[in-house]
BAKE-185750 format. One record per residue (C-alpha): x, z, y. Coordinates in steps of 0.02 Angstrom, whole numbers, plus 32768, in hexadecimal, padded with zeros to 4 digits. Each point is the difference from the previous one (the first is absolute). Example, Ala and Ser with C-alpha at 12.3 -4.5 7.8 and 13.67 -1.06 7.14 Angstrom:
% BAKE-185750
826781867F1F 80457FDF80AC 
//
This chain:
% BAKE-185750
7318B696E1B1 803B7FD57F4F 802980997F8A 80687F917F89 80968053806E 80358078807B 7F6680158079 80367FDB80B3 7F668052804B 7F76808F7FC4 7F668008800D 7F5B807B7FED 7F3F7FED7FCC 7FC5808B8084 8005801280C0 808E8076804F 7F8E80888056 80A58054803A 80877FBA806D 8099801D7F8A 7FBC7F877F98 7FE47F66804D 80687F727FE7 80927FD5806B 80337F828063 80987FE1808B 80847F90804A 806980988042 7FA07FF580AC 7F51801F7FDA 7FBB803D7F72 7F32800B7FAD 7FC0807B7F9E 7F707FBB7FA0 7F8F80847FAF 7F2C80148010 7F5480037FA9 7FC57F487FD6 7F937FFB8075 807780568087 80A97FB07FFB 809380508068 809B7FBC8046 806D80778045 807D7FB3807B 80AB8053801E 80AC7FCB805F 80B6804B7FEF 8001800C80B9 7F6880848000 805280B88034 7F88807F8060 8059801880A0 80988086800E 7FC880AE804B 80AE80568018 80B17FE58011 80497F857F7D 80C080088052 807180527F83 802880AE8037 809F80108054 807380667F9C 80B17FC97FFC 8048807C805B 7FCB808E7F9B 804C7F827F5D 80A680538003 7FC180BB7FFA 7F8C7FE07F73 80857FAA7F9E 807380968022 7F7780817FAF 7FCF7F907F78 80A97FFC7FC8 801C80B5801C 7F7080207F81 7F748013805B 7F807F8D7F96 7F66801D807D 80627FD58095 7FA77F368014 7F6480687FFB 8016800580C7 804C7F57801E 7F777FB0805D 7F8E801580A1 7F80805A7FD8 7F847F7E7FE5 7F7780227F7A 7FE17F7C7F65 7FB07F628046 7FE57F627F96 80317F67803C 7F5F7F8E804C 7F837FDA7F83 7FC97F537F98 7F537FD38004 7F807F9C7FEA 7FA97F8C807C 7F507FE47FB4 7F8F7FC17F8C 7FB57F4E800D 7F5780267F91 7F7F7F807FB7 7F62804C7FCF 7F7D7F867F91 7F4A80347FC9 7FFB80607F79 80157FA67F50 7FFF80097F48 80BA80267FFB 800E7F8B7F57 80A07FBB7FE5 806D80678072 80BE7FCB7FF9 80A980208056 80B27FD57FE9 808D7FE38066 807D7F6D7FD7 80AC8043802B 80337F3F7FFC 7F9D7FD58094 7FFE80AB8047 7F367FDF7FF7 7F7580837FEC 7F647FB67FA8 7F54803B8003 7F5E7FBC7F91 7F4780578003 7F4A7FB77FF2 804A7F46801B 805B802E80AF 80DD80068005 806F80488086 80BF7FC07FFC 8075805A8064 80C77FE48006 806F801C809D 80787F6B8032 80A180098011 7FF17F43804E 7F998048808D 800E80BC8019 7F3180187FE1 7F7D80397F76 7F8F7F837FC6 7F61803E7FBF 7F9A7F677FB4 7F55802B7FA5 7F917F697FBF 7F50801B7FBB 7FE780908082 7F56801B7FE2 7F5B8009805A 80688057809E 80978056800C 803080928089 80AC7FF3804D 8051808F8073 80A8804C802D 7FF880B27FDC 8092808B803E 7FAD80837F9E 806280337F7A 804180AE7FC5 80618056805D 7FC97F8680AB 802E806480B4 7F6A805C803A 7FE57FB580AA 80767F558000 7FC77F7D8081 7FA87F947FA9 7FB67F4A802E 7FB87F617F9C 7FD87F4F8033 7F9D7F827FB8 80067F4F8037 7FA87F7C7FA5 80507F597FE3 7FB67F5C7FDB 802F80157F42 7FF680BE7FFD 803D80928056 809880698050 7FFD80AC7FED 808380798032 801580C97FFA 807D804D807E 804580B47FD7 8049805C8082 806980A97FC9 7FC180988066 80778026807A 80717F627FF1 800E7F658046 801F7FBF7F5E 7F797FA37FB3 7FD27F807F53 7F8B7F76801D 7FB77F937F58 7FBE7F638017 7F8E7FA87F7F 7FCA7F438011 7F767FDA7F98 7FDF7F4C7FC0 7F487FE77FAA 7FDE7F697FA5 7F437FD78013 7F878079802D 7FCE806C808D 8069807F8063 7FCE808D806D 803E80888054 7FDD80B67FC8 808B806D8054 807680217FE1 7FF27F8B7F8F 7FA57F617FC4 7F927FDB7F6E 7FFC7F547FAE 7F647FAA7FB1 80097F797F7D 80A87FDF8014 80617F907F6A 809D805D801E 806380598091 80B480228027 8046808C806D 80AE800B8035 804280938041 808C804F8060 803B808C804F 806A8036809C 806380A2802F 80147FE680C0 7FFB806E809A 7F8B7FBC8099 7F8D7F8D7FC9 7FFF7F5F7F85 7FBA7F638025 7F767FFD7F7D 7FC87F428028 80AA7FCC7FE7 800D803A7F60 7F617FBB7FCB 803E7F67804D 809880157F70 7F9280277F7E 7FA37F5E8030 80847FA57FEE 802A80207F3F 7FC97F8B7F82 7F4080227FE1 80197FC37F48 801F80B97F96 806F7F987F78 80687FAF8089 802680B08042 801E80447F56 80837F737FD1 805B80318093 800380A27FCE 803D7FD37F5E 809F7F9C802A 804B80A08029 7F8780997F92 80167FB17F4D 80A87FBB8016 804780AA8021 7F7D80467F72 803B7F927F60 80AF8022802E 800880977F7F 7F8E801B7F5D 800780777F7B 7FAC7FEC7F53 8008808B7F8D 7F987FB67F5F 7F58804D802B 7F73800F7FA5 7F897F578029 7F69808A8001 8059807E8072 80267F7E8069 7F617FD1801E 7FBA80A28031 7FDA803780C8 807C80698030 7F9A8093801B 7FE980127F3A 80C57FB57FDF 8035808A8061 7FC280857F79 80887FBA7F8D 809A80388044 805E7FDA7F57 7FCC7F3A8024 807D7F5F8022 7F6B7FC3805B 7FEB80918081 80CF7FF6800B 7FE27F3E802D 7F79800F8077 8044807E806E 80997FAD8009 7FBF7F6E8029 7F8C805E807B 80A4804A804E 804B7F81802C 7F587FBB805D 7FDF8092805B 80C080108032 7FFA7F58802A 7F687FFC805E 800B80A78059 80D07FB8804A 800C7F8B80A0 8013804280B0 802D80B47F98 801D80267F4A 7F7280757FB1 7FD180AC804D 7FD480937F92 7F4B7FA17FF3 803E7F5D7FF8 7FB67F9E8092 7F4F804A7FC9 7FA080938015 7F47801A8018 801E80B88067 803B801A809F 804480AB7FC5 80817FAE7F94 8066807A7F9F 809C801C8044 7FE77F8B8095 7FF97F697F8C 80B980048036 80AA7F9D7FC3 804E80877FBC 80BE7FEA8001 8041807A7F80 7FB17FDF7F6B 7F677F8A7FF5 802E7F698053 80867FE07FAF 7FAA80187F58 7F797F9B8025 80697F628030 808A801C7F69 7FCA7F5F7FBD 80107F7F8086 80B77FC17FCA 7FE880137F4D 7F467FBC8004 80197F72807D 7FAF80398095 80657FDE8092 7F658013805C 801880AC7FE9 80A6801F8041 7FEA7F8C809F 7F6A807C8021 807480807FCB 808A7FCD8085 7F877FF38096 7FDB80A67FE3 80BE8040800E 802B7F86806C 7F74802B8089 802180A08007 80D780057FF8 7FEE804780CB 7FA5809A7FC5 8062801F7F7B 80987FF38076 7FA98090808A 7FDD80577F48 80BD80127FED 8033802680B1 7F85808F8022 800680417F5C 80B37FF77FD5 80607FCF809A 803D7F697F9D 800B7F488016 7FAA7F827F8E 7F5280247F87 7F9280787FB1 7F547FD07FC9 7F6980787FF8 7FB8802C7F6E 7F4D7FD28050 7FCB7F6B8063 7F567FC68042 80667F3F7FFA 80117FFF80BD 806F80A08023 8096802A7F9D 8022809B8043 801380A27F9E 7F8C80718040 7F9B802F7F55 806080A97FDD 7FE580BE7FDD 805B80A57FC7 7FB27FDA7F46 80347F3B801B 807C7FEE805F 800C7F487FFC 806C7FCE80A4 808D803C7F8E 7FF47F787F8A 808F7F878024 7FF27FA07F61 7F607FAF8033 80727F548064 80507FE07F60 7F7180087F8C 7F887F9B806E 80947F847FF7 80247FFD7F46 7F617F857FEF 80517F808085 80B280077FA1 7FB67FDF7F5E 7F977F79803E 80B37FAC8058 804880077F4B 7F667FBC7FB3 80047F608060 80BB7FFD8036 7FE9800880A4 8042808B808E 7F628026808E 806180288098 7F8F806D801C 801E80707F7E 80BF7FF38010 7FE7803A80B7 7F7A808F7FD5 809880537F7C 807B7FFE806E 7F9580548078 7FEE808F7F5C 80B680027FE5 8007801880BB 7F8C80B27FEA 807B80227F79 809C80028047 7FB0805080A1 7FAC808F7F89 806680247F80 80968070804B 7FF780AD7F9F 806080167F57 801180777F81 807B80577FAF 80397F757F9D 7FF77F878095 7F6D7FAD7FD1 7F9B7FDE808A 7F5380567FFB 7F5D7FBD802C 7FB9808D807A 7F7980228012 7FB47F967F64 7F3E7FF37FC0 7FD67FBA7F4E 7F407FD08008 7FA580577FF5 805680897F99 805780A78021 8089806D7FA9 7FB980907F92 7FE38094806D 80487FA8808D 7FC07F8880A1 7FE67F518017 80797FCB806C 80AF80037FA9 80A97FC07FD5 802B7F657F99 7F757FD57FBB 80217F827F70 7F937F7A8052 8054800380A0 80B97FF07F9F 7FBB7F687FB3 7FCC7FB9808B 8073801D8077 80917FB67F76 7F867F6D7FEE 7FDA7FD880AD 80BD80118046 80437F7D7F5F 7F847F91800D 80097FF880BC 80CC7FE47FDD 7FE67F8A7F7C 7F897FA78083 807F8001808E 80A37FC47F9C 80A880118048 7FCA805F808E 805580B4804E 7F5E80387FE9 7FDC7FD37F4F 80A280657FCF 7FD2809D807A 7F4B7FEF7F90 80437FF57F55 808A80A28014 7F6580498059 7FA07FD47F4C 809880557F9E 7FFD80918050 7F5E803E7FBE 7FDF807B7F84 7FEB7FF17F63 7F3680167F90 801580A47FD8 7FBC803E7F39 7F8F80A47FF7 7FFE80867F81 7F807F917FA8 80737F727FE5 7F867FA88078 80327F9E80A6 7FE68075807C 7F957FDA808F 807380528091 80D07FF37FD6 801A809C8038 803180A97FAF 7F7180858018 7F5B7F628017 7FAD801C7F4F 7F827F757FDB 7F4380128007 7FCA7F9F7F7F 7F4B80078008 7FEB7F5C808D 7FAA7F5F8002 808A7FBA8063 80AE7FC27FA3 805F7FE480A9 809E803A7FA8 800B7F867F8B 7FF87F6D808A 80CA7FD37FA9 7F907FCC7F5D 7F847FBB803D 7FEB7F7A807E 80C480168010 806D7FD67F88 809580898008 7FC980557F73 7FD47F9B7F5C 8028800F7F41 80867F7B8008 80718022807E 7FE180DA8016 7FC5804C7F6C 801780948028 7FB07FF78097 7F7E7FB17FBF 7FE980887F56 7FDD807580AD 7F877F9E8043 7F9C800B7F69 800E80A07FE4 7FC5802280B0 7F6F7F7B7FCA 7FC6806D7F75 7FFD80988064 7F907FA8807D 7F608051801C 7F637F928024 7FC780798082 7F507FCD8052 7FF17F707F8F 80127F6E808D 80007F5B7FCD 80A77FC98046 805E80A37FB8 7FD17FA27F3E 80397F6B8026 809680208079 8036806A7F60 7FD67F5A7F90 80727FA5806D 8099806D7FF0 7FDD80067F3D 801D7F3E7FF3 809280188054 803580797F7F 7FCC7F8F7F64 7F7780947FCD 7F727F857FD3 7FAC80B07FBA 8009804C80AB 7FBB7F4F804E 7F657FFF7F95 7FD980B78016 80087FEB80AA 7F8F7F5F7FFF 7F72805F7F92 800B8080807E 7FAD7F888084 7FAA7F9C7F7C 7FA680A97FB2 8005805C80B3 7F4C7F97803D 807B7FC5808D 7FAB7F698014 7F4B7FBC8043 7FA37F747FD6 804C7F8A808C 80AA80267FA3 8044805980A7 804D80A37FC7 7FE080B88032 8093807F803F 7FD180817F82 7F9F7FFB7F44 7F347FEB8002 7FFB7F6D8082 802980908096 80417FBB80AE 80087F3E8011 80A97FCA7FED 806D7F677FC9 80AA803E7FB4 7FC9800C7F47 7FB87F39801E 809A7FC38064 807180517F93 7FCA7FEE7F4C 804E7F478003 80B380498023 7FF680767F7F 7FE37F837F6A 806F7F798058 809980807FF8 7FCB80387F50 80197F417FC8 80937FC6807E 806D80478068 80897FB58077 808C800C809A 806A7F76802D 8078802C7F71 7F99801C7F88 7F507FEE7F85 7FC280757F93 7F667FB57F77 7F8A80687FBF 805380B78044 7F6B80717FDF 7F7A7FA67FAE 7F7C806B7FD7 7FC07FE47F2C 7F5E7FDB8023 801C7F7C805D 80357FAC7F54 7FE77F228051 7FFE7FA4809B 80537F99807B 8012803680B5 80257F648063 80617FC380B3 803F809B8029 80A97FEF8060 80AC80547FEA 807680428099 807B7F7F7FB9 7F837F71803E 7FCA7FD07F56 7F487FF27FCE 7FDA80457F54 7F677FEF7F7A 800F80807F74 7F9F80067F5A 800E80717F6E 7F9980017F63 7FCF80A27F96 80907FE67F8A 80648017808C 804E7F538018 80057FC780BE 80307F688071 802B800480AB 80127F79805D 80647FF080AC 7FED7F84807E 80A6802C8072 80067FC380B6 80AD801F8011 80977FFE7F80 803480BA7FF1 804880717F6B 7FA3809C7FE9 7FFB808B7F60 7F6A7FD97F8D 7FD080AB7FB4 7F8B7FFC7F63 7FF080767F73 80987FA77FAC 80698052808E 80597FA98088 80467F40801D 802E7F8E8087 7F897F788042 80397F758044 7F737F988077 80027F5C8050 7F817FD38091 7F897F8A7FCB 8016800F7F3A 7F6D806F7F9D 806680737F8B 7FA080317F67 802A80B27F9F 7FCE803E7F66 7FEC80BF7FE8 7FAC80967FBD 7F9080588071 801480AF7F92 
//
């Protein structure tokens, strides 16, 4: 790695003894965790497909026909009546992520001189160096496996497949095989879940070059060897697998390591060096491991390296899903919170980037998610509400979609905003490239179908009401959680009945949608001057929350900005500065850095920022922590810290770019590079520390859009296939 510029990797002089440290790698399928003493490496394998087996009901409970009753009280005043809108059920979690097991390679003992790791986010590979021996590990996205090469092994080398990390089942049914081969070995480990017929079954082929091998189950050990590769995969399957066939697979890869690694590159690094961001760095700060750049929180280096490390670890943890509350790693099989997509807040956070940063990766991930699990959400809005079309869950293991995570204190089968804000991502994405997934088009008018199937009650004005109506993960002062127009679900619901119009053009339906749309309420303004977080008289705010559901119109919507609502937006502010940080959680800084680019406070943006920064959020792997001094394992503060200073620097809809909107003063040079606009046009921006910039767009399609600087407001006028230069100030 050079340090004359950005570093696209990090790296550390000592071993990671603890799990949370080791360096990651993924192609969205599997994932490795590398971590170990040097003389005890560890590989811990993991798959998005790994969920502990169900143990109760997961149907959504059938309430619609007690709907209309509860809609009557709530609207008659009584604010605890949702508290008995459901069947009785306690609290369960949706099924759990976990690990599958370790593949560990134990050496003699050594001097330990010149110990060495680093991770190359280019490559997606994890390097190793001690007493003249190197272990390379990367996962393909070519051929779905981990490849594990070490040369200079040593004397001998210990191999074995080991289940038996924290938090492991008690009594699973456990079984290993060992099968030598002419030029090494086949070892598998086959987990089966206590009282399931569900089962995970790894299979490792090992390759020796030279040498002797021998078998020592469960494993083998390996004498003289010059180098040996291991290639490994993993299985989620009921009955059994057919472990010789899979070796037979393995087998059939490429033996050569740097054949299988340019395979894996054709698709890893492509997607990598889409985006970079260079913020004038110190050459010496750059240069550091991150472990001792991360206790300089005030540093353009630690700013570029954990963007850059964002966007790997996004990237790498997004392929058959996008990320989990872990990523696609953890090293526990009690995984905090079930290692779960969560649907209200944090996955949608985590993947704010992909448009903006180039990662359509992300979003396809993103889709199959939604996509797979449409039928739930369709029993979610029949039992629940009685309704036709959608309503996501605000858990989900990635196999069920049902809503079935829910209790008095969190009521979350009342969230109906969840459809449209899973969605959001796949519109912006459409607008980004130009193109209209019919997919997505179907999935809204499946929402607007909910909509006009749910929303029948009206005021006294003759709004219509949103009844009953959850804002997570919030309630009113003094009052209960399950409510009445919560300002989340008004933005959605007008957002997800126009856009399905605007999707479905000329239609009766798109008309029935959009007066549907109008007949919404209005935000609603509190005492405090501050956008209230339920539109109705009586729900006063509580402030103190980590969540910012109610301001879901700011930000990732656009129906409230500085341009075109002032007002509205002056509330939303307001209600910003009011916002309590609660338990400190990662994703509560930097959803609230988010909405603070939206409203052009680059003060607000950079307090936010230091709070992670200065908070110890992050370990030495540069995977984030949910809360401050490195406490519960958890990717939203590393998957979305690249949003945050992409929306400080540029900001766009298909009508419209914003350049520089909240850029933060320390952050005085740099160039951030590739990222793409919803208008279809790529963009490189640079600004200098007297505060002259240059953007640079590359349009794919001829459009006119408003260019908003610090000068004000003008027309721009694009043609596809002509680079358009601008001049600016960036303050």
């Amino acid at each position: 790695m050079t340090h004359s510029a950005p570093v696209h990797g990090t790296w550390e002089p000592q071993p990671a003894t603890r799990w949370e440290d080791g360096f990651l790698s993924g192609n969205g399928r599997h994932g490795a965790l590398v971590f170990g003493e040097p003389d005890t490496e560890r590989v811990v394998v993991t798959h998005h497909t790994l969920v502990r087996p169900g143990d109760g009901d997961t149907r959504p409970p059938e309430l619609a026909g007690d709907l209309s009753a509860l809609q009557d009280r709530l609207l008659s005043g009584d604010t605890t009546a949702a508290e008995s809108f459901t069947d009785g059920r306690p609290l369960r979690w949706v099924r759990a992520f976990h690990p599958a097991f370790r593949v560990r390679l134990d050496r003699p003992a050594g001097a330990g001189t010149g110990y060495h790791r680093e991770v190359d986010f280019a490559t997606g590979t994890v390097r190793t160096s001690c007493d003249g021996w190197t272990s390379r590990v990367f996962v393909s996205r070519a051929d779905d496996v981990i490849v594990q090469h070490v040369t200079g092994p040593g004397p001998a080398l210990g191999i074995d497949l080991d289940h038996r990390l924290p938090g492991a089942p008690a009594a699973p049914a456990v079984g290993h095989g060992t099968v030598l081969a002419p030029d090494g070995a086949l070892l598998s480990l086959h987990l089966r879940h206590p009282g399931s017929d569900l089962a995970c079954t790894g299979v490792t082929r090992i390759a020796v070059t030279g040498g002797r091998t021998t078998l020592v189950p469960p494993g083998v050990r390996i004498e003289g060897a010059r180098s040996v590769l291991l290639l490994t995969r993993v299985h989620r399957h009921t009955g059994e697998l057919d472990v010789v066939a899979e070796g037979r697979a393995l087998r059939d890869l490429p033996a050569d390591p740097d054949e299988l690694l340019d395979r894996h590159l054709a698709r890893h690094r492509a997607a990598y060096t889409r985006v970079s961001l260079d913020l004038a760095a110190d050459p010496a700060e750059r240069a550091l491991p991150g472990s001792e750049l991360l206790k300089r929180p005030r540093s353009a280096a630690l700013l570029e390296r954990l963007f850059a490390a964002g966007r790997y670890h996004l990237l790498s943890a997004s392929g058959l899903f996008p990320p989990r509350l872990t990523g696609l790693w953890t090293g526990d099989w009690n995984t905090a919170w079930s290692g779960a997509f969560t649907h209200d807040a944090n996955l949608n956070l985590q993947t704010a980037s992909a448009a903006a940063a180039a990662l359509p990766e992300v979003t396809e991930a993103h889709a199959r998610l939604v996509h797979g699990q449409l039928p739930d959400w369709g029993d979610n809005a029949r039992a629940i509400f009685g309704t036709r079309g959608v309503v996501a869950p605000a858990h989900s293991d990635g196999e069920c979609g049902h809503a079935y995570h829910f209790s008095r204190e969190y009521p979350l089968h009342l969230w109906t905003a969840g459809a449209d804000w899973l969605l959001k991502p796949l519109v912006d994405h459409d607008e980004t490239h130009g193109t209209r997934d019919p997919r997505t088009t179907a999935a809204l008018a499946e929402v607007a179908l909910f909509y006009e199937d749910f929303l029948t009650r009206t005021d006294g004005d003759g709004h219509l009401v949103v009844v009953p109506s959850y804002s997570p993960e919030n309630r009113p002062a003094g009052g209960s959680w399950g409510a009445l127009n919560a300002a989340m679900d008004l933005s959605a619901a007008r957002h997800a009945l126009r856009t399905a119009a605007a999707r479905h053009p000329g239609t009766a339906e798109a008309g029935r949608w959009t007066a549907l749309a109008d007949r919404l309420p209005p935000h609603r303004i509190n005492a405090d001057g501050a956008l209230a977080e339920w539109a109705w008289p009586g729900l006063e705010d509580t402030y103190d929350h980590r969540h910012l559901s109610h301001l879901y119109g700011v930000w990732p919507l656009e129906e409230i900005t500085p341009y075109d609502t002032p007002a509205l937006a002056a509330a939303a502010h307001r209600a910003l500065e009011l916002r309590g940080a609660e338990n400190d959680s990662a994703h509560g800084h930097l959803h609230h850095a988010l909405v603070a680019a939206r409203l052009r406070d680059a003060d607000r943006v950079a307090h936010a920022l230091g709070r992670v920064l200065e908070g110890d959020f992050f370990h030495a792997s540069l995977m984030s922590a949910h809360y401050p001094g490195r406490d519960v394992y958890n990717a939203d503060a590393a998957h979305t810290l690249p949003a945050v200073l992409i929306e400080a620097l540029v900001q766009s809809t298909p009508g419209r770019l914003v350049l520089f909107p909240a850029l933060p003063a320390r952050l005085t040079a740099g160039a951030l590079r590739g990222v793409r606009t919803r208008f279809g046009a790529g963009l490189d921006l640079v600004w200098n520390p007297d505060g002259e910039a240059t953007a640079v767009l590359r349009p794919g399609r001829s459009v006119r859009v408003e260019l908003r600087t610090s000068s004000g407001a003008e027309p721009l006028d694009l043609v596809a296939g002509e680079d358009r230069v601008l001049t600016l100030r960036a303050r």
